[in-house]
N, C-alpha and C positions, 0 to 999 in steps of 0.2 A: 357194454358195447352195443352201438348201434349199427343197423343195417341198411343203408340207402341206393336203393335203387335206382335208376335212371340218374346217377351222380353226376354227369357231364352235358346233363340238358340245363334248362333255364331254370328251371324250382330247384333240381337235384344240387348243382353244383353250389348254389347258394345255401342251402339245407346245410350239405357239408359243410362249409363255413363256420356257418351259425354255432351249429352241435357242438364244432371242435373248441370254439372259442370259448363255452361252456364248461371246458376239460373233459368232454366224451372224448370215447374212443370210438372212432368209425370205421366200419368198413363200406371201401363206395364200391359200387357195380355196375358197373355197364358192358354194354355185347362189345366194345370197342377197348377196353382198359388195358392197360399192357400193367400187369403187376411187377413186373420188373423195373418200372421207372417210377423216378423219384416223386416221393409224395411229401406232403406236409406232415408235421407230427403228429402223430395220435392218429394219421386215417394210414387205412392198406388197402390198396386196386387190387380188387377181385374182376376177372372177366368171368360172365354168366349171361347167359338169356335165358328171359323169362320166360320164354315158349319152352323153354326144355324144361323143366320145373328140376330135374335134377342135378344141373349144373350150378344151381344156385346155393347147396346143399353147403359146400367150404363156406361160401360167404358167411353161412347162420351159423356157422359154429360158437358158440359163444357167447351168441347178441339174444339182448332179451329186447330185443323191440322192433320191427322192422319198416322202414316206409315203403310203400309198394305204390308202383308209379307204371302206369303200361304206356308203352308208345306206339306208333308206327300201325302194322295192320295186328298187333297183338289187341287193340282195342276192338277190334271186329271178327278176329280169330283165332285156334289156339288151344292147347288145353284146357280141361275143366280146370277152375279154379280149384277145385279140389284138390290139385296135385300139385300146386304150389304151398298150399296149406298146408296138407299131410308133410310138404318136408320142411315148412316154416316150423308146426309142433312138433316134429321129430327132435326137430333142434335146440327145442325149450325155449322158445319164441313166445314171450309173455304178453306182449303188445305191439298190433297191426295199425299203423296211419296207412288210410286208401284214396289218395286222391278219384274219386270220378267224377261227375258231371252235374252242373245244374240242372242240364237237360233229363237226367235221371230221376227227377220230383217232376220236371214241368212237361214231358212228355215221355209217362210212364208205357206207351205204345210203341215206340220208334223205335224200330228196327235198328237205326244207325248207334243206340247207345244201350240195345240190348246184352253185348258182352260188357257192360260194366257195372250195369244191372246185375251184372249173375254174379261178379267180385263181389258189389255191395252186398247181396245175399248172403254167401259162402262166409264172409267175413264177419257178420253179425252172426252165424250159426256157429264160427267155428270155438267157440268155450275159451274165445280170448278176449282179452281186455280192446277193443278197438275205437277208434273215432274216423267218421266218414267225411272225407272235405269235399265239397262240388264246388266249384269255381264255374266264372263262365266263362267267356270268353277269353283269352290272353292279350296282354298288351304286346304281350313279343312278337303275337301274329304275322307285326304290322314288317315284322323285318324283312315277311316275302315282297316287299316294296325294294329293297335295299339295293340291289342291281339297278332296277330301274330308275331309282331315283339317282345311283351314283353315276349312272352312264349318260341318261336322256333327261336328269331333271322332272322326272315324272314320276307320281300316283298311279297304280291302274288299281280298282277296285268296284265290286258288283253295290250295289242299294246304298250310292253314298252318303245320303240323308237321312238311313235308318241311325239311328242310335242307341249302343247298349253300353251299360257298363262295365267297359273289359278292365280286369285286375293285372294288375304287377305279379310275377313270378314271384318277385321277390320278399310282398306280404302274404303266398302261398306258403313259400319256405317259413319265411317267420312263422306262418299258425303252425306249419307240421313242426316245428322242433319244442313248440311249446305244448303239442299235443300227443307229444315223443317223451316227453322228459317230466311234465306234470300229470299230477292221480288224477286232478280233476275235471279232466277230458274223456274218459272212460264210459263209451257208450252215445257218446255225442254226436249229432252232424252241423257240418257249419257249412253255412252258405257263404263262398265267396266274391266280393263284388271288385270293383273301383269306385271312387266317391261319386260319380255322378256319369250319368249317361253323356257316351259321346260318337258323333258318327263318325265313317272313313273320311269324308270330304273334312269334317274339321279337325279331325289326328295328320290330316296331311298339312295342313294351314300352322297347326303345333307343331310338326316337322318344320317346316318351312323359315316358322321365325326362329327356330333352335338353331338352322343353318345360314340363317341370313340370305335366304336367295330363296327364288319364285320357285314354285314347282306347279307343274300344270297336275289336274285331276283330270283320267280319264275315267267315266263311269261304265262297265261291261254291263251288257245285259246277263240277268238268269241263265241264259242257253250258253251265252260265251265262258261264264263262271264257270259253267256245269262242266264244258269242254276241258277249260285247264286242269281244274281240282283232280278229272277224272283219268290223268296222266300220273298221278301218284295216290290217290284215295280209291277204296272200295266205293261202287258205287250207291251200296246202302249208307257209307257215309258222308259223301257228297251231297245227297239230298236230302238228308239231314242238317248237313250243314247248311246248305241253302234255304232251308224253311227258317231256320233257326235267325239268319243273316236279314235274311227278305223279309221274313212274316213274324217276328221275334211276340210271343205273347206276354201282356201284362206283367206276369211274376218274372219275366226274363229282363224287362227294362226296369224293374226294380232295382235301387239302391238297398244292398242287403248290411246292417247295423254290424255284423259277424267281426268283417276284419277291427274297426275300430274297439269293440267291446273286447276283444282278445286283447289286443296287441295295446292297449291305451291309447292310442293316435290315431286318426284320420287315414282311410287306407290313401295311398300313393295314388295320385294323378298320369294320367296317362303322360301327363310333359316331365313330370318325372323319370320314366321309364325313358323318355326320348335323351333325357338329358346324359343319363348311364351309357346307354347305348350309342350316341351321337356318330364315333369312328364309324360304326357301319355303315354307315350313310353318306360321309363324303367321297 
């Protein structure tokens, strides 16, 4: 039995997919699950959060593996990782998948990804079998465009000429069920990428010709960024993210080999992920 965390995000629910169609048994978790409604076979909805480390305690009953996935301000606060661990082993939880950051190698200083620094830590100490994923960017970011686009036909995004290579959710899930379910990921860290650097002005131009219709680009300055983000982000993570977006350094616009050498394919094109996604957008 496996244990998946953030089940009904963008890596999580595809994860669970994956695993069951393997013949795992799942259990998915999220702070929102209603365990009384209908699941597919082989997975059970547990509701827990991860900030409470002891709510999480049913869901590991049983599972020898967990994937741990933080969201929201549990990335910036929150219990010691510690006490998520203590009741991961409690449970006989033999093997941890942690999704955290590429920012976690390439700006071993920044505050904004110091709490998942301290998962990567706790997680490598804790006398289990683990493998650490850092991914960068998301392609699914792009969906805080989604309104705008379906209402005004419009783009709004900060540094649109910057380019990184945001990965698919969906070759995330892929590496975590193969690093769930095979011995020989044990100790591992793998950098997450998409095939090739791409900026917001031309993910919106790939929106565009998916939808068959113009969509204008408006570019926000820095300060403007800084303003929105800072209506739902801590603002150690905001400025984080805005260095990251703005000022992205060398191993950040890398195209990292990771997802293709895993998975045997080419990681997923950001017009891929548009193409999945498409409904939200009209």
């Amino acid at each position: 039995m496996i244990t998946v965390t953030g089940a009904t995000g963008n890596i999580g629910r595809t994860l669970v997919e994956l695993l069951v169609e393997t013949g795992e048994e799942v259990v998915a978790v999220s702070r929102r699950a209603d365990s009384a409604a209908p699941a597919a076979p082989g997975v059970r909805r547990v509701r827990a959060d991860l900030g409470a480390a002891e709510t999480l305690r049913p869901a590991l009953d049983g599972s020898r593996a967990l994937f741990l996935l933080l969201g929201g301000d549990l990335n910036s606060r929150g219990e010691h990782p510690s006490a998520l661990l203590d009741v991961a082993k409690a449970a006989g939880v033999e093997r941890i998948v942690l999704v955290s950051s590429q920012a976690s190698a390439t700006r071993p200083d920044a505050v904004s990804h110091a709490r998942l620094r301290e998962f990567e830590t706790a997680v490598r100490e804790s006398g289990r079998e683990f493998t650490v994923l850092r991914p960068g960017g998301f392609a699914s970011n792009a969906l805080a465009w989604a309104e705008s686009v379906r209402t005004r036909r419009t783009v709004v995004a900060p540094f649109g000429d910057v380019a990184l290579p945001v990965v698919d959710p969906a070759d995330i899930a892929a590496v975590a069920a193969a690093a769930l379910t095979g011995d020989e990921h044990a100790g591992r860290t793998y950098e997450l990428t998409g095939p090739e650097p791409i900026s917001p002005r031309r993910q919106a131009e790939v929106l565009a010709e998916a939808l068959g219709e113009d969509l204008a680009f408006v570019e926000l300055t820095r300060a403007q960024a800084h303003a929105h983000l800072a209506g739902f982000m801590p603002e150690e993570v905001v400025t984080g993210t805005l260095d990251i977006l703005g000022t992205p350094l060398p191993a950040e616009r890398r195209v990292s080999p990771d997802v293709e050498t895993l998975l045997g394919r080419p990681a997923a094109p950001f017009a891929a992920w548009v193409a999945r996604n498409l409904p939200a957008f009209r």
